[in-house]
C-alpha positions as CSV (number, residue, x, y, z in Angstrom):
1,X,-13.4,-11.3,17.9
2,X,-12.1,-13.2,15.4
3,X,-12.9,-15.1,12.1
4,X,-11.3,-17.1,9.1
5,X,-13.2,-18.2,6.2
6,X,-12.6,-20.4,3.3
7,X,-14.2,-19.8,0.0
8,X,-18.0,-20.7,0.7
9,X,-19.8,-17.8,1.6
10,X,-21.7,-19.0,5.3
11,X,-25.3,-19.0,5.8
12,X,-25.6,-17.2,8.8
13,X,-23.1,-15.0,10.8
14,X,-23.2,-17.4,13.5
15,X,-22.3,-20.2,11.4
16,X,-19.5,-18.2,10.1
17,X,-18.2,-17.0,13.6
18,X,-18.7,-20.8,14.9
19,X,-16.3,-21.5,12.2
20,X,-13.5,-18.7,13.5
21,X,-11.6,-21.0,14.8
22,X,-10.2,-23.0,11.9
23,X,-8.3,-21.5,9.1
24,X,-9.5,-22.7,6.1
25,X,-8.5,-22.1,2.3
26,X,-7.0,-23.8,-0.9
27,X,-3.3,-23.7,-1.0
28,X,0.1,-22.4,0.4
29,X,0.0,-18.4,1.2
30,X,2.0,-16.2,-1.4
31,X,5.4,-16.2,0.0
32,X,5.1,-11.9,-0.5
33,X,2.4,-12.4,2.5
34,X,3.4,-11.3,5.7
35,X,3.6,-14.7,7.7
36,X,1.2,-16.0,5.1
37,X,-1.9,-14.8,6.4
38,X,-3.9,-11.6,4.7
39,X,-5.3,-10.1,8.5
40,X,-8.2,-7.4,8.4
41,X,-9.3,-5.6,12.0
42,X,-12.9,-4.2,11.9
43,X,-13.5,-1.8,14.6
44,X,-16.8,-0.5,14.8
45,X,-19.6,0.3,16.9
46,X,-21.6,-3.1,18.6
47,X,-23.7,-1.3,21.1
48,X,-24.1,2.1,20.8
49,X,-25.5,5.1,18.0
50,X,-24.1,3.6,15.1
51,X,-24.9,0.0,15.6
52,X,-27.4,-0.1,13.3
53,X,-25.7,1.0,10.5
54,X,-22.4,-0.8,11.2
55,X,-21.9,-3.3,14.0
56,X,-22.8,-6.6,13.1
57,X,-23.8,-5.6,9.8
58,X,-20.6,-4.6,9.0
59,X,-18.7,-7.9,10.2
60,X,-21.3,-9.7,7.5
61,X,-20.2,-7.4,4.6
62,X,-16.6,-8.1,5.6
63,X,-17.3,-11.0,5.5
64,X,-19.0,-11.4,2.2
65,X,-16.0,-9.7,0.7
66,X,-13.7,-12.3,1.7
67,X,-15.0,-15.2,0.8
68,X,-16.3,-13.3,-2.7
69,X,-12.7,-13.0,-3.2
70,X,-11.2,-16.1,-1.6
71,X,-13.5,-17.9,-4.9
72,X,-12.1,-15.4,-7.4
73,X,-9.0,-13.3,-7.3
74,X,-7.7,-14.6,-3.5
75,X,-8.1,-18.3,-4.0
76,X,-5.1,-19.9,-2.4
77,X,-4.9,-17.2,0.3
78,X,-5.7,-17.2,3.8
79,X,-7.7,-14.4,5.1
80,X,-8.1,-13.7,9.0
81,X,-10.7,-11.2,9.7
82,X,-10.9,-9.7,13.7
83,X,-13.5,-7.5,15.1
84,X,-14.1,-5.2,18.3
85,X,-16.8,-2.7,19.2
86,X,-14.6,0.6,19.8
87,X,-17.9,1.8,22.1
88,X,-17.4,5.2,20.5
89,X,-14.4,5.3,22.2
90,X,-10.8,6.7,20.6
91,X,-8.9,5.1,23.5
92,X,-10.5,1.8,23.2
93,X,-10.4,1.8,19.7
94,X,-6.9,2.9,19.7
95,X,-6.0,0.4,22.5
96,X,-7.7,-2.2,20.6
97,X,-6.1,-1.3,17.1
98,X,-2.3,-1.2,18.6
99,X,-2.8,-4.3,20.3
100,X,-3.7,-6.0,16.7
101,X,-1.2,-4.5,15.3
102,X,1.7,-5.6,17.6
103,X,0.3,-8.8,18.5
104,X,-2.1,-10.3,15.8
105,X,0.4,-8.7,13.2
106,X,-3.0,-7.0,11.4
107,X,-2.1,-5.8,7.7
108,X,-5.1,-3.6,7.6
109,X,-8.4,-1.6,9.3
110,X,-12.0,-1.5,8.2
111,X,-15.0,0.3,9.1
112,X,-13.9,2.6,12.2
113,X,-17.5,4.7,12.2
114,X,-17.5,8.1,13.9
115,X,-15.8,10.8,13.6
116,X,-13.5,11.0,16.4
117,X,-12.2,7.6,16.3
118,X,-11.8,7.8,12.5
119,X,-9.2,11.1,13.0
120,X,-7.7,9.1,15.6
121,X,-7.2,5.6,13.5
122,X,-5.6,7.5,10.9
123,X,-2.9,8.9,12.9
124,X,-2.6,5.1,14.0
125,X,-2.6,3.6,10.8
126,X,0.5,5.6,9.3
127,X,2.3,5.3,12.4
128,X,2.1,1.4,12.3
129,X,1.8,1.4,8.6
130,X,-1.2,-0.6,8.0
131,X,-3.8,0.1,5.7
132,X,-6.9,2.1,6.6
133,X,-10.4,1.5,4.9
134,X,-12.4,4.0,6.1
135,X,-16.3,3.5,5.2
136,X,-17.1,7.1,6.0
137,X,-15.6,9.9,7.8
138,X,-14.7,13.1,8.1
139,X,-13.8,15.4,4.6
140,X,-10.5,15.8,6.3
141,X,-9.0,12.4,6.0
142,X,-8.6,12.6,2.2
143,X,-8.0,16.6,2.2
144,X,-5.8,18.8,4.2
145,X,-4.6,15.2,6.8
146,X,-4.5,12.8,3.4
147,X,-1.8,10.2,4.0
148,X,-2.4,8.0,0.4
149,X,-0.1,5.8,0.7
150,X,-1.8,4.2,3.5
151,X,-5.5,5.4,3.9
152,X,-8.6,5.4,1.6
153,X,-12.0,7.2,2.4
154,X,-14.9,5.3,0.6
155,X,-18.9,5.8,0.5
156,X,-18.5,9.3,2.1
157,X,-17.5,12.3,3.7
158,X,-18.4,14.9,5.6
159,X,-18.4,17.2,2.7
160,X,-19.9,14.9,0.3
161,X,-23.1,14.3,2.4
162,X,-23.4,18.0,3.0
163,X,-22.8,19.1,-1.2
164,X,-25.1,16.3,-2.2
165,X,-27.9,17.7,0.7
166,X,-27.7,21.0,-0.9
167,X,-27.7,20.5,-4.2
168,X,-30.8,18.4,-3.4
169,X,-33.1,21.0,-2.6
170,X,-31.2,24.3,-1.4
171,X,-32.7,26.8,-3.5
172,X,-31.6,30.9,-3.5
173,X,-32.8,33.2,-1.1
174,X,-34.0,29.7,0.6
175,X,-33.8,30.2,5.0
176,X,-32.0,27.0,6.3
177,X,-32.3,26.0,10.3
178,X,-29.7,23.3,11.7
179,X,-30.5,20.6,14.4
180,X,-27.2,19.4,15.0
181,X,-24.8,17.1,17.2
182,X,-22.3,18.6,19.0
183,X,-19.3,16.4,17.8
184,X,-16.8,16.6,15.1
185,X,-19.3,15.4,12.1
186,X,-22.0,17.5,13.1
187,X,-20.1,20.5,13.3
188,X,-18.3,19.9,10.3
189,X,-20.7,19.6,8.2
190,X,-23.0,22.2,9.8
191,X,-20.0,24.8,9.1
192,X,-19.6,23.4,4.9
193,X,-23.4,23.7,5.0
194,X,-23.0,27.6,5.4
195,X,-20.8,27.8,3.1
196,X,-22.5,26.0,0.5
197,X,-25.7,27.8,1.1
198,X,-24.1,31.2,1.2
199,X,-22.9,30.4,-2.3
200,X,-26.1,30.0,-4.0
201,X,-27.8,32.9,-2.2
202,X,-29.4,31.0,0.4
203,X,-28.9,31.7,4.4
204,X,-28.6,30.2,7.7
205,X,-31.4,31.4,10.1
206,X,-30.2,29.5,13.4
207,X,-29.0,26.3,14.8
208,X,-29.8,24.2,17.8
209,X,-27.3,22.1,18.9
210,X,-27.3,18.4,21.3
211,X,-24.9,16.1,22.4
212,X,-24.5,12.7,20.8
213,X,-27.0,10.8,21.7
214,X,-29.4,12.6,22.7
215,X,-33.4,11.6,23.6
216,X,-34.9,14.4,24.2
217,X,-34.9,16.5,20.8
218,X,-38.0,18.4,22.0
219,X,-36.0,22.1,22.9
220,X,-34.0,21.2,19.5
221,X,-37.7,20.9,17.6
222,X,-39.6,24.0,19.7
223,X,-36.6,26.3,18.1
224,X,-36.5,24.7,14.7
225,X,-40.6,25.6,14.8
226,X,-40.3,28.8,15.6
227,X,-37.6,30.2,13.5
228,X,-38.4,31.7,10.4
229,X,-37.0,28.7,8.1
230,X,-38.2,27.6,4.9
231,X,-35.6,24.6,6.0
232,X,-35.3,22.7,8.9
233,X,-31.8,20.1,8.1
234,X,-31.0,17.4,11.3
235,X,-27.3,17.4,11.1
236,X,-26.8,14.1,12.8
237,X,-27.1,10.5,12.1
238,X,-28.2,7.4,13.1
239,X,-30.3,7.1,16.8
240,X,-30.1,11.2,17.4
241,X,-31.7,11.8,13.7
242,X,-34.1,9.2,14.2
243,X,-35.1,11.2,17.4
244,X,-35.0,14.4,15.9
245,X,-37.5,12.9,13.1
246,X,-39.6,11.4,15.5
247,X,-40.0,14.4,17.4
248,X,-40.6,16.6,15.1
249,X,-43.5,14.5,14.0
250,X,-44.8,15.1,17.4
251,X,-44.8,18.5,16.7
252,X,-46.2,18.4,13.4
253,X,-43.1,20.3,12.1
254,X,-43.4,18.9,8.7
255,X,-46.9,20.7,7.8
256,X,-45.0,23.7,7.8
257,X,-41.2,23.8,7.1
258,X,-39.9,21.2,4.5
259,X,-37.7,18.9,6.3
260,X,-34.3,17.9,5.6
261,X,-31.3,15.0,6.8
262,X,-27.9,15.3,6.6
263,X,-27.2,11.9,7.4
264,X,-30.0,9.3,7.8
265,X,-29.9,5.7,6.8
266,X,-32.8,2.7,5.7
267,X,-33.2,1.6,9.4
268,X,-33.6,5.0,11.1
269,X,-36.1,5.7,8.3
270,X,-37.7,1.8,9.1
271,X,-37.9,2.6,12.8
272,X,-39.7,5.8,12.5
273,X,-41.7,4.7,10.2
274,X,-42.9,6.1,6.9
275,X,-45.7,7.8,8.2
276,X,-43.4,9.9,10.6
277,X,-40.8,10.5,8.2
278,X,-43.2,11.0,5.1
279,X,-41.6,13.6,2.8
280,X,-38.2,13.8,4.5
281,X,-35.3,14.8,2.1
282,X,-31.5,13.8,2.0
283,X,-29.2,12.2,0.3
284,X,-27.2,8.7,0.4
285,X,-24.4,7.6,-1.1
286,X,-26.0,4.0,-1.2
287,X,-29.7,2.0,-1.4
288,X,-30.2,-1.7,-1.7
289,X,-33.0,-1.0,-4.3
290,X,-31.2,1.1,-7.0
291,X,-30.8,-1.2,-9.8
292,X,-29.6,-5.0,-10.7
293,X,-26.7,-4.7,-8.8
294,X,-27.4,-3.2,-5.8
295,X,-30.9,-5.5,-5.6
296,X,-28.2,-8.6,-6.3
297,X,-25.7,-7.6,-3.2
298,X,-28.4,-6.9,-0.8
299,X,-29.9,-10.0,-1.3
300,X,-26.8,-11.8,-0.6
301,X,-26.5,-9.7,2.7
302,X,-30.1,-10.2,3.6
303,X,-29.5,-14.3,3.5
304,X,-27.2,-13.9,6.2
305,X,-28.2,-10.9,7.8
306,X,-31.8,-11.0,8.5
307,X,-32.6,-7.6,10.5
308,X,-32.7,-6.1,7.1
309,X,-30.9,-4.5,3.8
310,X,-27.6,-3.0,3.7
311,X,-26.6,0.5,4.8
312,X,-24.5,2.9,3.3
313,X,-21.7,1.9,5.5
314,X,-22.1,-1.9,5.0
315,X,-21.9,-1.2,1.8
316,X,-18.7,0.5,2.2
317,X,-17.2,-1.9,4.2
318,X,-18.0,-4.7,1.3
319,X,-16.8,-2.6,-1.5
320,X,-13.6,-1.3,0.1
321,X,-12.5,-4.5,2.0
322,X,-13.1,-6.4,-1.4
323,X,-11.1,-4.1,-3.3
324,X,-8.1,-4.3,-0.8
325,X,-8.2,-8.2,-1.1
326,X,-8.0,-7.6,-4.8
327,X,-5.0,-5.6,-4.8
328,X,-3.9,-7.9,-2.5
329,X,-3.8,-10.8,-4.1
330,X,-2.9,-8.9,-7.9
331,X,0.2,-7.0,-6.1
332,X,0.9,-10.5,-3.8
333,X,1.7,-8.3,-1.3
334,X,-0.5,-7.6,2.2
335,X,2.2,-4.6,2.0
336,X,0.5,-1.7,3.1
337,X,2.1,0.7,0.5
338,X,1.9,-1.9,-2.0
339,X,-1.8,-2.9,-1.5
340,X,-2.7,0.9,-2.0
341,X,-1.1,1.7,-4.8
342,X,-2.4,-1.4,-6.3
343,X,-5.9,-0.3,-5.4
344,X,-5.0,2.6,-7.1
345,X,-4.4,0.6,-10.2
346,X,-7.4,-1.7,-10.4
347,X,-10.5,-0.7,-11.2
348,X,-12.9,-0.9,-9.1
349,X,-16.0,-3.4,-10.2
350,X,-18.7,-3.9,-7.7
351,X,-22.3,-4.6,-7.1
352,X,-22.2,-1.5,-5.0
353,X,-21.0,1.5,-6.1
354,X,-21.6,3.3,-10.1
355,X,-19.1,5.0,-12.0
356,X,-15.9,4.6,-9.1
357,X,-12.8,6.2,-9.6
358,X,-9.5,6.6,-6.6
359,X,-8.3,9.6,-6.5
360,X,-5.1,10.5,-5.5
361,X,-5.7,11.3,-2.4
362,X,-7.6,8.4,-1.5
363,X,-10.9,9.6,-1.8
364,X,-13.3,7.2,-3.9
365,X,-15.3,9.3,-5.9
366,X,-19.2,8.0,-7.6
367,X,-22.6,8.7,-7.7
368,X,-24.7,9.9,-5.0
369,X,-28.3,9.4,-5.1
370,X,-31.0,12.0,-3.4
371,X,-34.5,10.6,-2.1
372,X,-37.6,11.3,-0.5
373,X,-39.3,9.2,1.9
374,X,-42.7,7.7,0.3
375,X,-45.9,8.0,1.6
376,X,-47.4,4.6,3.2
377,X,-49.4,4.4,0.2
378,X,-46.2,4.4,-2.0
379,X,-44.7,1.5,-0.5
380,X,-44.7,-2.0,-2.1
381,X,-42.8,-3.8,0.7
382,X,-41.8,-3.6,4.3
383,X,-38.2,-1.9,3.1
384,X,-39.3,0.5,0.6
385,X,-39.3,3.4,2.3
386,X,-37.7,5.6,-0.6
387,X,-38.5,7.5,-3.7
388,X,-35.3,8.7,-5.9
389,X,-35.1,12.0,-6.9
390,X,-31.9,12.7,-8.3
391,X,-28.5,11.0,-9.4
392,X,-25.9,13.1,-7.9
393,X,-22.4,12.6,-9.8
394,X,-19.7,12.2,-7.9
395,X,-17.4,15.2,-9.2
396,X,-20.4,17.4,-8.3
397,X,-20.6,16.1,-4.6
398,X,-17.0,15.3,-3.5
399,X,-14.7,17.8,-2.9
400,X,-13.3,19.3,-6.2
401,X,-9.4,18.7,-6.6
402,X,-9.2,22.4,-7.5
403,X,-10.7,23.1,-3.8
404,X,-8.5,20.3,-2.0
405,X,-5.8,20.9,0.5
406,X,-4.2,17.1,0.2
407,X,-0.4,17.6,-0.5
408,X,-0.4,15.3,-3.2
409,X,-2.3,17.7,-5.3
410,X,0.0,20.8,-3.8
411,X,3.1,18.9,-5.3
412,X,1.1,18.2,-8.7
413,X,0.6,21.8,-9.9
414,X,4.5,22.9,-8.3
């Protein structure tokens, strides 16, 4: 799929896709501009787990970013912006991201939710030297496989979701049970869990594993209720934790174990419903009802996308895809190398994200935020579903520099 915008931000993604087909924008291209047109390839996931939370969503916040900056800092550029659903799939993503490459002569990737197709895209990425804007991802893309010069890891990582879950509630001498996916995030983060816990005095009792995505949760659940666990954490995200909520709802799990998420977002929580999920804990990276600025982007996103309020990862996609554009147009380069040292350079001013720095290793580091789901009573609106709790900063949630396995740091303290 593919789309060019002009400055005006569109009314509707349909309008905007409608549009696709004319290439619009003030002015010549910078002659630094790779055959004058700034091209950004959005793989992400359309029809499966993580639609909900990426998908269409995504290609909106893209979207938004362009023609935020085609008005500001890009005016006089021309932008191309392509997406694919990947299917959860690393050979159709990686099918999909060479063909761009080679043929529609992409400068850089966005989005690329889950796991496996992130590790995979990376690989890709340096090879064809494009830029990579991952969302999310696994800890590993900005630590011991960081590749700088061409990738950056934004709203999360594996071990950021996992520190900021712990240091939300994990107490010492606490007992911690895992309901997790069987794929490279849920492992991942189930195994940093242990860790994490182990260092404050806490323990791991058991763990209960399922494939992604999974609909019957209830053997998962049974274990979780019968293990002795102050703690029961779903390692998991999107459809599987909403199952794993809804069933242990069924089971009335909550009235005596405190429930925990690794990795929900605002429309598992809206599907299940507040009186399902009703005291669950976990943490988030972003919410649309934080302050000013976070109320000010999602409404912009809501005007055009009306299923509901960003997600963590549209967010990301915004915040990251904007900031490339800005390095973009402030290095006049599309450059891969160029662009992400520029980004490097810039700082980083959003609606989204508080207190941002880049580190070296491409990992975006700012405040995380730890909530509870309210009580029906509590809510004022169909899309407050959460109470905060805590403001995580960033240096306590993503992996310390001292701690990191990136080269770039290696060669620093040579």
């Amino acid at each position: 799929m593919k789309h060019r915008f002009n400055g005006v931000l569109s009314r509707s993604l349909v309008k905007s896709i409608a549009a696709s087909a004319l290439l619009l924008g003030a002015g010549g291209a910078q002659a630094e501009i790779s055959d004058g047109v700034v091209r950004i390839g959005l793989l992400t996931d359309l029809s499966g787990a993580f639609s909900q939370f990426s998908g269409q969503g995504s290609i909106v916040a893209a979207q938004m970013a362009i023609d935020e900056c085609l008005a500001k800092e890009c005016k006089g550029l021309k932008i191309e912006l392509l997406s694919a659903d990947h299917q959860n799939k690393t050979d159709i993503a990686l099918a999909k991201a060479r063909e761009w490459a080679d043929v529609n002569k992409v400068d850089a990737y966005a989005d690329m939710v889950n796991s496996a197709v992130a590790l995979a895209m990376q690989n890709l990425a340096v090879q064809k030297k494009k830029a990579a804007l991952f969302a999310g991802g696994p800890v590993r893309i900005s630590n011991e496989d960081c590749q700088p010069e061409y990738v950056v890891q934004w709203m999360w990582d594996t071990y950021s979701q996992t520190a900021a879950a712990i240091k939300g509630i994990a107490q010492p001498k606490q007992r911690w049970y895992f309901i997790t996916v069987d794929y490279a995030y849920g492992n991942a983060a189930a195994a940093e869990a242990r860790k994490q816990l182990e260092a404050i005095g806490a323990q791991t009792v058991g763990e209960s594993k399922h494939p992604l995505n999974s609909s019957d949760m209830s053997s998962q659940v049974i274990a979780a209720q019968q293990a002795n666990a102050d703690v029961v954490a779903y390692v998991n995200s999107g459809a599987d934790s909403a199952n794993a909520i809804k069933t242990a709802s069924q089971f009335k799990l909550g009235a005596k174990k405190m429930q925990a998420a690794f990795f929900p977002t605002v429309y598992e929580i809206k599907g299940i419903g507040l009186e399902q999920a009703k005291g669950l804990r976990f943490p988030e990276s972003f919410y649309w009802d934080i302050d000013d600025g976070t109320r000010r982007f999602s409404k912009r996103f809501m005007d055009i996308y009306k299923k509901g309020p960003p997600s963590l990862t549209h967010a990301g996609v915004y915040s990251s895809v904007l900031h490339y554009l800005k390095a973009v147009a402030a290095s006049k380069s599309d450059d891969a190398q160029v662009a992400i040292r520029t980004m490097h350079q810039l700082p980083i001013q959003d609606d989204v994200v508080r207190n941002p720095k880049l580190r070296p290793d491409g990992r975006m580091v700012h405040d995380y935020y730890y909530f509870r789901v309210k009580n029906p009573e509590e809510s004022k609106g169909p899309w407050d579903l959460y109470a905060l709790e805590k403001t995580l900063p960033g240096d306590e949630v993503f992996l310390p520099v001292s701690n990191s396995q990136c080269r770039v740091f290696k060669s620093a303290s040579k």
